[in-house]
Short mmCIF file of the C-alpha atoms (twelve columns), coordinates in Angstrom:
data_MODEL
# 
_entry.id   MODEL 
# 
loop_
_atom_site.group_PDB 
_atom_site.id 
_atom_site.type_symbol 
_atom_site.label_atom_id 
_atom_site.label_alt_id 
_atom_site.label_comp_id 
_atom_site.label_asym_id 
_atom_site.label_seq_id 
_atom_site.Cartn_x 
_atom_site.Cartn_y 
_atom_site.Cartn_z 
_atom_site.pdbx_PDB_model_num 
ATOM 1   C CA . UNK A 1   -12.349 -36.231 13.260  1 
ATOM 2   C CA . UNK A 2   -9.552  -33.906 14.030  1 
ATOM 3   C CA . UNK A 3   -9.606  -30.706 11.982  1 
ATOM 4   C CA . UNK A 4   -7.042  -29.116 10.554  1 
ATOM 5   C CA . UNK A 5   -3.488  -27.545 12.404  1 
ATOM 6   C CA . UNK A 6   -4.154  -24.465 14.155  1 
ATOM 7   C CA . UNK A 7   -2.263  -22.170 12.043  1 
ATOM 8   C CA . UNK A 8   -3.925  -23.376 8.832   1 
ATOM 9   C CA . UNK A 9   -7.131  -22.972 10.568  1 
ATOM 10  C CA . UNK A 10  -6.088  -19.093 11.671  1 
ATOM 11  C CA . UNK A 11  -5.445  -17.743 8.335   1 
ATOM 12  C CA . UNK A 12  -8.618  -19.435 6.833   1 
ATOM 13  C CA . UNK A 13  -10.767 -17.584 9.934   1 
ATOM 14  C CA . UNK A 14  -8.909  -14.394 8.638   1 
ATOM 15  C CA . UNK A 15  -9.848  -14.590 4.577   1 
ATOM 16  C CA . UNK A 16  -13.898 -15.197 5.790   1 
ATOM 17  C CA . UNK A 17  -14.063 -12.680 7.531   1 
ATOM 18  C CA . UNK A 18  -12.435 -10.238 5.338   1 
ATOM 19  C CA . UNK A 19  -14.464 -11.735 2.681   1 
ATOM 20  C CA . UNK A 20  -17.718 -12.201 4.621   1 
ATOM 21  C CA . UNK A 21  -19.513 -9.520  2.905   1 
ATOM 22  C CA . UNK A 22  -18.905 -10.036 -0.417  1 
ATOM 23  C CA . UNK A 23  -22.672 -11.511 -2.767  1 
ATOM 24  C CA . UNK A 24  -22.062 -15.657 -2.922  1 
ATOM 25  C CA . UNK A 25  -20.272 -16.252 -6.531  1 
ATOM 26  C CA . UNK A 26  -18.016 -13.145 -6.571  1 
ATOM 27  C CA . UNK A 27  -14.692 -13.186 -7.985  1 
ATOM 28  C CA . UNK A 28  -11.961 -12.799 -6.100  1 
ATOM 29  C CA . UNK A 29  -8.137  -12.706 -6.965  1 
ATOM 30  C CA . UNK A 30  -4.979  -13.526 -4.592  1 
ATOM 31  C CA . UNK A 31  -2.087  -11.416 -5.615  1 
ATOM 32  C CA . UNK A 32  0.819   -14.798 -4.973  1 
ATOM 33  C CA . UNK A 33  4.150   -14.394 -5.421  1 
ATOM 34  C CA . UNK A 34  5.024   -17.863 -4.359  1 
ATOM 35  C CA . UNK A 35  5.948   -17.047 -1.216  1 
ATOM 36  C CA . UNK A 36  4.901   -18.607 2.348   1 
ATOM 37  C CA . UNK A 37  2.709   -15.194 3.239   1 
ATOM 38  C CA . UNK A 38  0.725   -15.106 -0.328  1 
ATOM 39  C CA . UNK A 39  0.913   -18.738 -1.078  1 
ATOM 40  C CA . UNK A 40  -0.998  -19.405 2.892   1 
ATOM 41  C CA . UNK A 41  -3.322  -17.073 1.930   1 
ATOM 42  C CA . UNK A 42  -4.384  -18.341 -1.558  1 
ATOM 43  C CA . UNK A 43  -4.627  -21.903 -0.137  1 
ATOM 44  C CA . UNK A 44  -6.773  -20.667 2.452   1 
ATOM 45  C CA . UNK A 45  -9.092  -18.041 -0.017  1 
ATOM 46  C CA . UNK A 46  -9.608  -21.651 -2.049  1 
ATOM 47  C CA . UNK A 47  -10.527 -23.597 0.750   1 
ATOM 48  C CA . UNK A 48  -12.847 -21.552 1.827   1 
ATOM 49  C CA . UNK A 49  -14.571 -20.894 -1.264  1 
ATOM 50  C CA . UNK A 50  -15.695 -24.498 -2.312  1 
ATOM 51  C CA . UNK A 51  -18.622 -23.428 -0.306  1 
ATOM 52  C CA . UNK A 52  -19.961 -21.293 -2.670  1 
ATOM 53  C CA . UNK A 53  -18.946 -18.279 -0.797  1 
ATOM 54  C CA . UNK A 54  -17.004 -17.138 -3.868  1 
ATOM 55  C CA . UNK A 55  -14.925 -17.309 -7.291  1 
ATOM 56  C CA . UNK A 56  -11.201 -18.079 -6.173  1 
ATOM 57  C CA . UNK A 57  -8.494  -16.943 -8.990  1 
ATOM 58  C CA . UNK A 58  -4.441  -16.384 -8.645  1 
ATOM 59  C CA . UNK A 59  -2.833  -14.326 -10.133 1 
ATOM 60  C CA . UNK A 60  1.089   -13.739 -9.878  1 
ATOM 61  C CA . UNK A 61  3.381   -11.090 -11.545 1 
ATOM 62  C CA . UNK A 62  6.634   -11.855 -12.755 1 
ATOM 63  C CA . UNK A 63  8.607   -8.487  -13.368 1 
ATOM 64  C CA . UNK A 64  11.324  -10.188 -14.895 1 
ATOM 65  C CA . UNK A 65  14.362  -8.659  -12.312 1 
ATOM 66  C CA . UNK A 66  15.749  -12.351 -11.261 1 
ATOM 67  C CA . UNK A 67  16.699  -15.131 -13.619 1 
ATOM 68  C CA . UNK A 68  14.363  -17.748 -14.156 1 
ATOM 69  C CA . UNK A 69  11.592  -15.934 -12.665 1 
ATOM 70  C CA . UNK A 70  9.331   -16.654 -16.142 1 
ATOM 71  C CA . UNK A 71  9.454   -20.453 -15.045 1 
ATOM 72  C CA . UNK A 72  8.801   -19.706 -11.547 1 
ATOM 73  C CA . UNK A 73  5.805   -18.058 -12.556 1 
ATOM 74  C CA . UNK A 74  4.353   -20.043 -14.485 1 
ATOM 75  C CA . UNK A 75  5.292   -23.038 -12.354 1 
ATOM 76  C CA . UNK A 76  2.856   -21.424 -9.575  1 
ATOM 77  C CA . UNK A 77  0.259   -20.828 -12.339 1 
ATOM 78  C CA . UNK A 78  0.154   -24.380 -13.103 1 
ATOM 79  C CA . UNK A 79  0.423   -25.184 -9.726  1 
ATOM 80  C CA . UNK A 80  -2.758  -22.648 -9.204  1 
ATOM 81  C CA . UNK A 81  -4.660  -24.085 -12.135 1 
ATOM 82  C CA . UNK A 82  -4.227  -28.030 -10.635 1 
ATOM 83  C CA . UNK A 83  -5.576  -26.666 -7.273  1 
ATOM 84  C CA . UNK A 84  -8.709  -25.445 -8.784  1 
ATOM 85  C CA . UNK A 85  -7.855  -21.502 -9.000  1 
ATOM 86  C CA . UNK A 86  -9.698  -19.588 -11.588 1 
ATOM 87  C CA . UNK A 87  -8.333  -17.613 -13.458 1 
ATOM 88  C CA . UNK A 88  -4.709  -18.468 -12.713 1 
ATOM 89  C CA . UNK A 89  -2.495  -16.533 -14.458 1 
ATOM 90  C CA . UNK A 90  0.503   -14.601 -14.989 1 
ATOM 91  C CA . UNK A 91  0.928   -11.001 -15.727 1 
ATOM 92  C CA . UNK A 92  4.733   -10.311 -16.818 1 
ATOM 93  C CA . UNK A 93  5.624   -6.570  -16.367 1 
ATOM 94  C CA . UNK A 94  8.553   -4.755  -16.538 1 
ATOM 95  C CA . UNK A 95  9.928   -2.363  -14.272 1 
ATOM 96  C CA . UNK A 96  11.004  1.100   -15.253 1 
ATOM 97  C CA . UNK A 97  13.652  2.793   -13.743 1 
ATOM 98  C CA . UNK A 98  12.110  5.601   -11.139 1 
ATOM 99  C CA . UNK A 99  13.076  8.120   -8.980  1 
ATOM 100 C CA . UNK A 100 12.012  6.057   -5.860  1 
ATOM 101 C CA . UNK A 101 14.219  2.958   -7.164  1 
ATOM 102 C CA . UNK A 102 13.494  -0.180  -8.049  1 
ATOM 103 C CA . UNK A 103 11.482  -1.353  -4.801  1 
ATOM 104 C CA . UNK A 104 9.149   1.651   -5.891  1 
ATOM 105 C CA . UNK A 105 9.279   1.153   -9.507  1 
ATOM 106 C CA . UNK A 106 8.350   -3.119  -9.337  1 
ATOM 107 C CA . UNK A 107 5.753   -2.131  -6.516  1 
ATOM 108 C CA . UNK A 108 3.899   0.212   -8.938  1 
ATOM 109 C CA . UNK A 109 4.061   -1.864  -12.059 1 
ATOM 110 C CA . UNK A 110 2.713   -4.680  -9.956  1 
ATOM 111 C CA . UNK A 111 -0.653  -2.665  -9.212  1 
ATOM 112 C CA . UNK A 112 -0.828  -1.756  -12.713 1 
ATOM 113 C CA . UNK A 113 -0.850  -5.383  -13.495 1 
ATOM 114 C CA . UNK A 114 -3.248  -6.442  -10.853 1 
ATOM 115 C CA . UNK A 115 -5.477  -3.891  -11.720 1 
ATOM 116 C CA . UNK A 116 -5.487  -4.775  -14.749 1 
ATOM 117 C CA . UNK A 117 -6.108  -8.088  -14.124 1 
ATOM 118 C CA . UNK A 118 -8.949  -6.899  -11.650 1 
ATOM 119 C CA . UNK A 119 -10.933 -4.976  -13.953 1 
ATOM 120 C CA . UNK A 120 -10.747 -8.294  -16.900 1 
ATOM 121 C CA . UNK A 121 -11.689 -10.463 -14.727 1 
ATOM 122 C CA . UNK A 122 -14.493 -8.558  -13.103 1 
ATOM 123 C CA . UNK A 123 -12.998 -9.351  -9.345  1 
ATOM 124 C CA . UNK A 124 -14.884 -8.090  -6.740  1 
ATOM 125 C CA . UNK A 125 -11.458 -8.061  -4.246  1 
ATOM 126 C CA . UNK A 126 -8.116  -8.598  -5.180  1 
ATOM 127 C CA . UNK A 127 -6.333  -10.008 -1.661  1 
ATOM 128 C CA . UNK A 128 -2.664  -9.062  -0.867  1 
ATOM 129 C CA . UNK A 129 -0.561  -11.312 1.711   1 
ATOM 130 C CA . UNK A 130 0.798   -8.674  3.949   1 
ATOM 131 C CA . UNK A 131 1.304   -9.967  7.635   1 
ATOM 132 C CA . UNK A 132 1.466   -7.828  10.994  1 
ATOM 133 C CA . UNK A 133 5.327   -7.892  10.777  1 
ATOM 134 C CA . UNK A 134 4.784   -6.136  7.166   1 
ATOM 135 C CA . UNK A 135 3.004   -3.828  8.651   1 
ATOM 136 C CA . UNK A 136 5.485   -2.996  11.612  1 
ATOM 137 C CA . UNK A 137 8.178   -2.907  8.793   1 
ATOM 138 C CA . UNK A 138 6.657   -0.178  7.132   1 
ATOM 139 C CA . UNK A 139 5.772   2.247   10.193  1 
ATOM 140 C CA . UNK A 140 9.672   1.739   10.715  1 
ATOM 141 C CA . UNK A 141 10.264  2.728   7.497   1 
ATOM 142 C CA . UNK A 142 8.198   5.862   8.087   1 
ATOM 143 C CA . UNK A 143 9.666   6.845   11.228  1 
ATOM 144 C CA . UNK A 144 12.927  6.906   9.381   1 
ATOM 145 C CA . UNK A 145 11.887  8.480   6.447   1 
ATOM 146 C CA . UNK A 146 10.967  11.209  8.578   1 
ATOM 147 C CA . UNK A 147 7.094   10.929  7.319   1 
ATOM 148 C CA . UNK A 148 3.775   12.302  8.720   1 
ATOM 149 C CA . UNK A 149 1.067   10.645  10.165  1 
ATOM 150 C CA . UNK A 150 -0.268  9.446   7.211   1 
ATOM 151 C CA . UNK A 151 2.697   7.200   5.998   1 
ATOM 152 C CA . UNK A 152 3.035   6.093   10.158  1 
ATOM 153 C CA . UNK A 153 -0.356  4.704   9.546   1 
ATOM 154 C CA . UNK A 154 0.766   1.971   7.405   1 
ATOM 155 C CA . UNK A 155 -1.187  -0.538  5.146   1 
ATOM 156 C CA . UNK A 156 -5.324  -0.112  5.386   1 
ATOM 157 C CA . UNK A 157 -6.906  -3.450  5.563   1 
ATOM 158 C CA . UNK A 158 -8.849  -2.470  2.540   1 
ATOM 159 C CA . UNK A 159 -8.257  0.243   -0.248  1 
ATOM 160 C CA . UNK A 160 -10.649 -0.142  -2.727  1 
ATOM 161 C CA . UNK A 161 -10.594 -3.635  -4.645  1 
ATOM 162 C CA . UNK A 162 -7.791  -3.939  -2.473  1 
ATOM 163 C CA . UNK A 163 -7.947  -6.300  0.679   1 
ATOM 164 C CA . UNK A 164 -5.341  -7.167  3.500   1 
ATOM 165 C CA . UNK A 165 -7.121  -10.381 5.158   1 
ATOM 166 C CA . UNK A 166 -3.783  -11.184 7.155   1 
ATOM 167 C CA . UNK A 167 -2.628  -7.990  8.447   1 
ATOM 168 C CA . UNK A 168 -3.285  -8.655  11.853  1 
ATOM 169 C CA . UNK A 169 -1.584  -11.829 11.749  1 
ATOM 170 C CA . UNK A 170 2.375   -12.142 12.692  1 
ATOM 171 C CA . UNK A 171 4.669   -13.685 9.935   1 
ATOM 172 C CA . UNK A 172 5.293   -17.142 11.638  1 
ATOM 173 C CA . UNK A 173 1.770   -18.153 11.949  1 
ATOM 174 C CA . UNK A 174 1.562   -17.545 8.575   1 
ATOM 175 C CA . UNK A 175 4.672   -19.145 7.242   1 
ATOM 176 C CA . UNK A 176 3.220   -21.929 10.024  1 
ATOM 177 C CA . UNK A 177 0.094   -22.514 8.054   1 
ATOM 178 C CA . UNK A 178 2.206   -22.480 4.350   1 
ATOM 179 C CA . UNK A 179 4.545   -25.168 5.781   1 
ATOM 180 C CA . UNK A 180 1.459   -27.000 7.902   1 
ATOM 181 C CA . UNK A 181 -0.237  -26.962 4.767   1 
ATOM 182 C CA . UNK A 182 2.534   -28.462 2.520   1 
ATOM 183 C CA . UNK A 183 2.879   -25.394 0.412   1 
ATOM 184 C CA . UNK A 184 5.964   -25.537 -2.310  1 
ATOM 185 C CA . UNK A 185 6.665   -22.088 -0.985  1 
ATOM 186 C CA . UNK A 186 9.537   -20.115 -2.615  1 
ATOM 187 C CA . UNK A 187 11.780  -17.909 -0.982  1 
ATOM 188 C CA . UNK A 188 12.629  -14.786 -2.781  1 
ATOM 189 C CA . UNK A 189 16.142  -13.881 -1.876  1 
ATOM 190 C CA . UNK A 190 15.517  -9.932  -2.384  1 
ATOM 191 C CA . UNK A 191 13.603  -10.618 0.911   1 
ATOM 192 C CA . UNK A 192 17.138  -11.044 2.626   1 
ATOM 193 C CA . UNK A 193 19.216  -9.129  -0.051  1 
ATOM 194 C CA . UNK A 194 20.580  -5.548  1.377   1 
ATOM 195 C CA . UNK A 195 20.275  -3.345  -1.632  1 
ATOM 196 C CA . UNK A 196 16.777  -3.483  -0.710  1 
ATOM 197 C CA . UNK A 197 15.561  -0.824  1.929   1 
ATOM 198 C CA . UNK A 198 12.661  -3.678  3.151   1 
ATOM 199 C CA . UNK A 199 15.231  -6.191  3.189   1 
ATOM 200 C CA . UNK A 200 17.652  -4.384  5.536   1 
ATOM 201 C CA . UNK A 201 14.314  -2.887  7.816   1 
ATOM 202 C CA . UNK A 202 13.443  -6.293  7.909   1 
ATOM 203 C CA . UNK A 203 17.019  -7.506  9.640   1 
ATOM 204 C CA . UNK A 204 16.913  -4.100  11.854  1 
ATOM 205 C CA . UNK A 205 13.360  -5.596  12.966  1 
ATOM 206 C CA . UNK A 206 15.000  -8.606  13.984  1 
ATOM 207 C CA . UNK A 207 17.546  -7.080  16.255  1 
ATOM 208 C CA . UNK A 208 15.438  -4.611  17.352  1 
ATOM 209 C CA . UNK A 209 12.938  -7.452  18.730  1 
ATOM 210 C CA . UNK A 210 16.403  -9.126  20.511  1 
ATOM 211 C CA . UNK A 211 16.619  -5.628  22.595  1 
ATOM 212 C CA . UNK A 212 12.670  -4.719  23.261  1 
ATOM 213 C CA . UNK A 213 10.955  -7.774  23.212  1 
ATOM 214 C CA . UNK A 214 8.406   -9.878  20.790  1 
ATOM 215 C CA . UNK A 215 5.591   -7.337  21.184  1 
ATOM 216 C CA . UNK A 216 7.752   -4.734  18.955  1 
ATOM 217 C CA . UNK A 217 5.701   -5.256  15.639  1 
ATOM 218 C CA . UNK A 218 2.032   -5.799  17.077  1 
ATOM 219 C CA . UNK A 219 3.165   -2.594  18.977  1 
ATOM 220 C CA . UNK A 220 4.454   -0.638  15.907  1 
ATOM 221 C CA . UNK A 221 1.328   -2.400  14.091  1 
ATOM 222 C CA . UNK A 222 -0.967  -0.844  16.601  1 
ATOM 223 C CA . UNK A 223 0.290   2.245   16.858  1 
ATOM 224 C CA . UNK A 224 -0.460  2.231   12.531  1 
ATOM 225 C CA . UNK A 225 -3.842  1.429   13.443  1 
ATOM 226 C CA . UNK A 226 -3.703  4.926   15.709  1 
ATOM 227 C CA . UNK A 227 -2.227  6.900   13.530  1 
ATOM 228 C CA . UNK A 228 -4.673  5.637   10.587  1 
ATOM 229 C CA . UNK A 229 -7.725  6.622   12.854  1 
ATOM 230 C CA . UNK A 230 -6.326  10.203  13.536  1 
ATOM 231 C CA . UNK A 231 -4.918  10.683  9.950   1 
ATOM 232 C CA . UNK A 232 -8.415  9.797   8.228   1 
ATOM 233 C CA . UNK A 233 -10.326 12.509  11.097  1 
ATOM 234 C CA . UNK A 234 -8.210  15.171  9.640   1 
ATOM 235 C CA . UNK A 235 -8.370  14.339  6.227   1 
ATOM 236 C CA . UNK A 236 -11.805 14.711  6.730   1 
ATOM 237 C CA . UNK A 237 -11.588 17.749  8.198   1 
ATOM 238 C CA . UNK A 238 -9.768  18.924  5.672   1 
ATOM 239 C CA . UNK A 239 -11.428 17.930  2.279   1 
ATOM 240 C CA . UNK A 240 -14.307 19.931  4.310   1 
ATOM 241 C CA . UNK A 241 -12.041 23.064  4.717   1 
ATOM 242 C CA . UNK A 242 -10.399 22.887  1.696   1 
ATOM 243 C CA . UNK A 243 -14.229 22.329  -0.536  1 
ATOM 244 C CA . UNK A 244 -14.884 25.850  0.866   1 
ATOM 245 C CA . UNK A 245 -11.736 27.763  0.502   1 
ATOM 246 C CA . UNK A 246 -10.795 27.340  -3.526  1 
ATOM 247 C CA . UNK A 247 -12.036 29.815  -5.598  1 
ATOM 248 C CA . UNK A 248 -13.704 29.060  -9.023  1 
ATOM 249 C CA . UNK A 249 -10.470 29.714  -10.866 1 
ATOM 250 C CA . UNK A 250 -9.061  27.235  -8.975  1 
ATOM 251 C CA . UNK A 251 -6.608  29.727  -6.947  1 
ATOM 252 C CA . UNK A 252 -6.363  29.221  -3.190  1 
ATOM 253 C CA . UNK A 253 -7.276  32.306  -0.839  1 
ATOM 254 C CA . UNK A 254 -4.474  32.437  1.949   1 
ATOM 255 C CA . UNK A 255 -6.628  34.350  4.114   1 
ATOM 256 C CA . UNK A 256 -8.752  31.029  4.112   1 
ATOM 257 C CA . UNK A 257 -5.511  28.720  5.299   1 
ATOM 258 C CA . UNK A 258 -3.693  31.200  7.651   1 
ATOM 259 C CA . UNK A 259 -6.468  30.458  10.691  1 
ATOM 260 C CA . UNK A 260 -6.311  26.739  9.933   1 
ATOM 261 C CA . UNK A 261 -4.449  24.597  12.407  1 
ATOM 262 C CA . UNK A 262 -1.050  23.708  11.524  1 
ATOM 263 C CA . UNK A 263 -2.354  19.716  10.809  1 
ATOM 264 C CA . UNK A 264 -5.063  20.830  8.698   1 
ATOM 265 C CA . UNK A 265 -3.910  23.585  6.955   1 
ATOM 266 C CA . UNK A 266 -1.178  21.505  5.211   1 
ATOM 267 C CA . UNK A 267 -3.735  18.901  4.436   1 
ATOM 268 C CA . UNK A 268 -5.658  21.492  2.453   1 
ATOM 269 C CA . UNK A 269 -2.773  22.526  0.442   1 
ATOM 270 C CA . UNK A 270 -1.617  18.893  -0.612  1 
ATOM 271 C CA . UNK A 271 -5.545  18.061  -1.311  1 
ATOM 272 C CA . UNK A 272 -5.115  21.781  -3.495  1 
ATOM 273 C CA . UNK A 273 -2.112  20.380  -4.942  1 
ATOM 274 C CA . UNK A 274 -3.053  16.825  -5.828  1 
ATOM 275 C CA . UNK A 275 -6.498  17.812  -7.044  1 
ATOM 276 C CA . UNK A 276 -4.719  20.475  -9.454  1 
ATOM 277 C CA . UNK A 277 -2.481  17.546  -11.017 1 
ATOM 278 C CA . UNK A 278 0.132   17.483  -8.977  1 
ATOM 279 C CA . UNK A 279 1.242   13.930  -9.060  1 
ATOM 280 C CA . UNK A 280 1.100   11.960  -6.044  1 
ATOM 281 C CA . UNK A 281 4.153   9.740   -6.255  1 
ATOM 282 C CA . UNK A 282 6.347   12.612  -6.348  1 
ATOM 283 C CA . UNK A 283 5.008   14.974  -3.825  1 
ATOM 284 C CA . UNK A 284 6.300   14.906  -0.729  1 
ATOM 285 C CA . UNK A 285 6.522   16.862  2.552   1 
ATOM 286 C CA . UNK A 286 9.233   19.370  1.461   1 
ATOM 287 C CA . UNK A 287 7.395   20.374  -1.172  1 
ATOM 288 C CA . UNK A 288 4.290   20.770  1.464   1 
ATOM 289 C CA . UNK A 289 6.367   22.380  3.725   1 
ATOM 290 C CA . UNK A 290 7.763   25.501  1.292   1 
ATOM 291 C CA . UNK A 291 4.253   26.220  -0.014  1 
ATOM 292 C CA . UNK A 292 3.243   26.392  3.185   1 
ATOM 293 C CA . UNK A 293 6.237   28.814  4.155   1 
ATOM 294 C CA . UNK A 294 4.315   31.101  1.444   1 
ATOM 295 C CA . UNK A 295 1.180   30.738  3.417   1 
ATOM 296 C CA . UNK A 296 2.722   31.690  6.915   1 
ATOM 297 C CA . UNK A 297 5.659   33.180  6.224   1 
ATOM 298 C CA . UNK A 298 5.368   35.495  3.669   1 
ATOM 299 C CA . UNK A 299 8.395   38.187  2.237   1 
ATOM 300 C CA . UNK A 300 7.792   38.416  -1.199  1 
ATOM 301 C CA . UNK A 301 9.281   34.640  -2.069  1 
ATOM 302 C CA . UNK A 302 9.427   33.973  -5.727  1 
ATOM 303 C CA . UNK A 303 7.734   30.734  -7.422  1 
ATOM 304 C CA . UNK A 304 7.728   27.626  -4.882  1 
ATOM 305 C CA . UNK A 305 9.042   24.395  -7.999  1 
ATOM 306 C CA . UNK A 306 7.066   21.257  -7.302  1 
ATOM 307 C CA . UNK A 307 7.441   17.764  -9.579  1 
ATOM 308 C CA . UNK A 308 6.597   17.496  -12.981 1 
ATOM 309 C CA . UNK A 309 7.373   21.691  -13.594 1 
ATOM 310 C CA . UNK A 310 4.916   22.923  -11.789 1 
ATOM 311 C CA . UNK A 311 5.398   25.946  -9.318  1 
ATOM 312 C CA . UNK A 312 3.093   27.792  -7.009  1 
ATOM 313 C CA . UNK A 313 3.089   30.928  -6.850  1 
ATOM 314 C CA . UNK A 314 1.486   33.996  -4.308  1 
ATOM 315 C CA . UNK A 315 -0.258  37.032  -5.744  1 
ATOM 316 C CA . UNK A 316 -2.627  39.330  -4.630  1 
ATOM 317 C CA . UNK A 317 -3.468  37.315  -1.581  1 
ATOM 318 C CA . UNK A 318 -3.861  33.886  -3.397  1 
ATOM 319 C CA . UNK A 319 -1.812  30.491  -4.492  1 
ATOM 320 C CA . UNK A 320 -1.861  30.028  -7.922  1 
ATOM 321 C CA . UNK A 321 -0.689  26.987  -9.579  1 
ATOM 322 C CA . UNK A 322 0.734   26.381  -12.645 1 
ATOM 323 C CA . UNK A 323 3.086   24.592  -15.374 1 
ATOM 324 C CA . UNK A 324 6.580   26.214  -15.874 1 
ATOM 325 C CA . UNK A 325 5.371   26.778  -19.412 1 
ATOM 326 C CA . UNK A 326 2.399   28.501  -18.679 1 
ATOM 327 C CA . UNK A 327 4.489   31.263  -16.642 1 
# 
């Protein structure tokens, strides 16, 4: 008996063994969106859970920015709940405007609403259908938003609850498997639409693979995994300098950055920084980079402004932060 296409067979490899640790009977939730990347992998998480292995549930979020995306949603949920998904359901959002525009704005209600979903359910992963080519997209992104290492290192395979089964498979083989498989898979058109930064990435990908070849994104994808491996040795190089440098007040002692190399020292003050309340979304490296002009190159600068009114400030040797209204 002949088993099933190749492609199909690939992406099912890929969910067990991203999944191979988890206790037999544990939930587990695909994040679809009805596309060929998400819909491939929740066929394949199903299949491979009628042996017991685990609980498979869908679970799709309609952010209401496209007409008729209510039906489409719940169209997949039905579709979901005939295919033996459970839970399968739909988590309807909606998307506040935000400084880093829509893209940023949809992408965090989304994990709102799959966390949410996570914690009802009890799911012991929550599975996300990002491919290789995702991945290469977003180191581009990086490189021209002019990021650090840490944003060059992509996507993690897993982040929590969070897993990435088929990030280290390319795009085709996936849409392969959806279309081997007889998937009704759905095409978004913000996935070709230019007022979206992925969208246009996504068509300078393609000529950018015309002039350098078809290893461009396992190359960029690799390099991520680099990066990743470097970035996470000096964050925990870091966290271990920065644990001995604040002061019970909280207050940072500059004498304790100013021998710190340049990679690590920064570290410590965005650690500093986030662990103060300092929100994360809206910190970024210019912000790093003029506290750290207080640190190293000191001449009696006035209050550094960060997001959300706070401000830094140097005295007597130290970084203190605080809210503009505590001043």
């Amino acid at each position: 008996m002949s088993g099933p296409p190749v492609a199909v067979a690939t992406v099912r490899a890929a969910v067990r063994r991203s999944l191979a640790e988890l206790p037999a009977g544990a939930q587990v939730l695909v994040a679809c969106s009805g596309g060929a990347d998400s819909l491939a992998l929740a066929a394949a998480t199903r299949f491979e859970s009628r042996a017991g292995r685990w609980r498979a549930g869908l679970i799709t979020v309609d952010h209401g920015l496209q007409a008729g995306s209510a039906d489409r949603a719940a169209d997949l949920a039905a579709w979901a709940k005939e295919h033996g998904f459970d839970p399968a359901t739909v988590a309807t959002v909606r998307v506040e405007a935000g400084a880093g525009g829509p893209e940023a704005a949809a992408r965090t209600a989304r994990y709102e609403a799959l966390d949410k979903a996570a914690a009802e359910h009890g799911a012991a992963a929550v599975l996300l259908g990002h491919t290789e080519d995702d991945q290469a997209e977003t180191v581009l992104l990086g490189l021209a938003r002019g990021s650090g290492a840490r944003s060059l290192a992509g996507m993690p395979q897993r982040r929590g609850l969070y897993r990435r089964p088929l990030l280290g498979l390319p795009r085709e083989l996936v849409r392969t498997a959806a279309l081997d498989a007889g998937l009704p898979v759905w095409e978004d058109p913000h996935n070709t639409d230019p007022a979206y930064a992925r969208s246009r990435v996504r068509a300078t990908m393609r000529a950018l693979r015309d002039t350098l070849g078809d290893g461009l994104a396992p190359n960029l994808a690799r390099t991520a995994r680099l990066l990743r491996a470097d970035a996470d040795a000096l964050d925990a190089i870091a966290d271990t300098a920065r644990a001995g440098a604040v002061d019970p007040d909280g207050t940072l002692p500059v004498v304790s950055l100013t021998a710190l190399p340049d990679a690590v020292r920064t570290r410590v003050i965005r650690g500093w920084l986030l662990a103060s309340g300092v929100p994360a979304g809206s910190l970024s490296a210019v912000h790093i980079d003029a506290v750290d002009a207080v640190v190293t190159g000191w001449h009696g600068q006035g209050p550094v402004g960060l997001p959300r009114d706070h401000t830094v400030t140097r005295r007597h040797g130290r970084l203190h932060l605080a809210g503009r209204a505590d001043l």
